[in-house]
C-alpha positions as CSV (number, residue, x, y, z in Angstrom):
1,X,-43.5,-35.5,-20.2
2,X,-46.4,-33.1,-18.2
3,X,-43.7,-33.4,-15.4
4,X,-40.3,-32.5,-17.2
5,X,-42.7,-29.6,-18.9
6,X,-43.7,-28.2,-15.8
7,X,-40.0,-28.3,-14.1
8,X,-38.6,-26.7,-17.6
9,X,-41.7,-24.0,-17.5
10,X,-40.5,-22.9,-13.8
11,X,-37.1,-22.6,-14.7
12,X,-37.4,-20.5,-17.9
13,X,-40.0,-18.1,-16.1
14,X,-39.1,-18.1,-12.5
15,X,-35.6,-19.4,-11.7
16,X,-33.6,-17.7,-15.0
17,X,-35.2,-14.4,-14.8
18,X,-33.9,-14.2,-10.8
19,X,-30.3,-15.6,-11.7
20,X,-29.6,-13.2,-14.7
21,X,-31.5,-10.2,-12.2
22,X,-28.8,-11.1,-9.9
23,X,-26.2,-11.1,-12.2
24,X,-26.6,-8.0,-13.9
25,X,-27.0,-5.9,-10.4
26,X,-23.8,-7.5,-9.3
27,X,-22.1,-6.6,-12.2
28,X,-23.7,-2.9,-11.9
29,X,-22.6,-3.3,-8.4
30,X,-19.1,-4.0,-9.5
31,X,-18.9,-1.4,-11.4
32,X,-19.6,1.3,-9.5
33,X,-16.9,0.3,-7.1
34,X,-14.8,0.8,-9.5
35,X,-15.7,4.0,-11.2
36,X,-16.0,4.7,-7.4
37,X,-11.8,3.9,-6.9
38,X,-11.2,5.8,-10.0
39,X,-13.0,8.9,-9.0
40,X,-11.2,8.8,-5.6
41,X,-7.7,8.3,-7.7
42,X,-8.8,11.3,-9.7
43,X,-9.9,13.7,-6.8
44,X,-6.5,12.7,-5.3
45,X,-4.9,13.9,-8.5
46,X,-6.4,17.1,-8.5
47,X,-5.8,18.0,-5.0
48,X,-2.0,17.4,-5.9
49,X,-1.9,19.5,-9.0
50,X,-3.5,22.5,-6.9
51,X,-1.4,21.7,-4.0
52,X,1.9,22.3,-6.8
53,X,0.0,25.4,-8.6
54,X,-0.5,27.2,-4.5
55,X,3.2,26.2,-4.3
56,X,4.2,27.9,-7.2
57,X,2.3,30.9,-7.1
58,X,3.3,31.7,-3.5
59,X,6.5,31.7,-5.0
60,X,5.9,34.2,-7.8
61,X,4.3,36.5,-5.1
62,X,7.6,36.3,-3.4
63,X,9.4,37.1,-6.5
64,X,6.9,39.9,-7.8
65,X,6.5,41.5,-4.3
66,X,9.8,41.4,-3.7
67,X,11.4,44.7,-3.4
68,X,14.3,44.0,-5.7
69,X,12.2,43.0,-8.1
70,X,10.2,45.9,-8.1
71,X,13.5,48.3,-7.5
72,X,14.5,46.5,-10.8
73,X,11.1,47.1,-12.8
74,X,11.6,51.1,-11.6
75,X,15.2,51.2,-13.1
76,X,14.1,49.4,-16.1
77,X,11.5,51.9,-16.7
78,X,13.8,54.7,-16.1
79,X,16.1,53.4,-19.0
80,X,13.6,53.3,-21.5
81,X,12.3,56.8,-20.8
């Protein structure tokens, strides 16, 4: 029995300690991949959404700077005088 208490005593405060160590940075490890994939998903998100919004607003500044428009925003005016 001294010998089976020994082997158990060594397992319970050596060998388990290390293996459940191991597995929790692992799955720590794991997981930061993955946050690591979603941020990168994310970051490519954003960049596409400002890409459209710079798109669109050069657009606008055509339309607003465009001297048709603003020909059009001078007769307007001169109506409602």
């Amino acid at each position: 029995m001294e010998g089976t208490t020994f082997v158990l005593m060594i397992l319970f405060l050596f060998v388990l300690p290390i293996t459940l160590f191991g597995i929790f940075t692992g799955h720590k490890r794991e997981m930061l991949k993955m946050n690591a994939k979603l941020g990168s998903s994310e970051v490519t998100n954003i960049k596409n959404e400002l890409e459209s919004v710079k798109t669109r607003l050069e657009v606008l500044e055509a339309i607003v700077t465009d001297k048709q428009y603003q020909l059009n925003q001078d007769l307007d005016a001169l109506n409602n005088s």
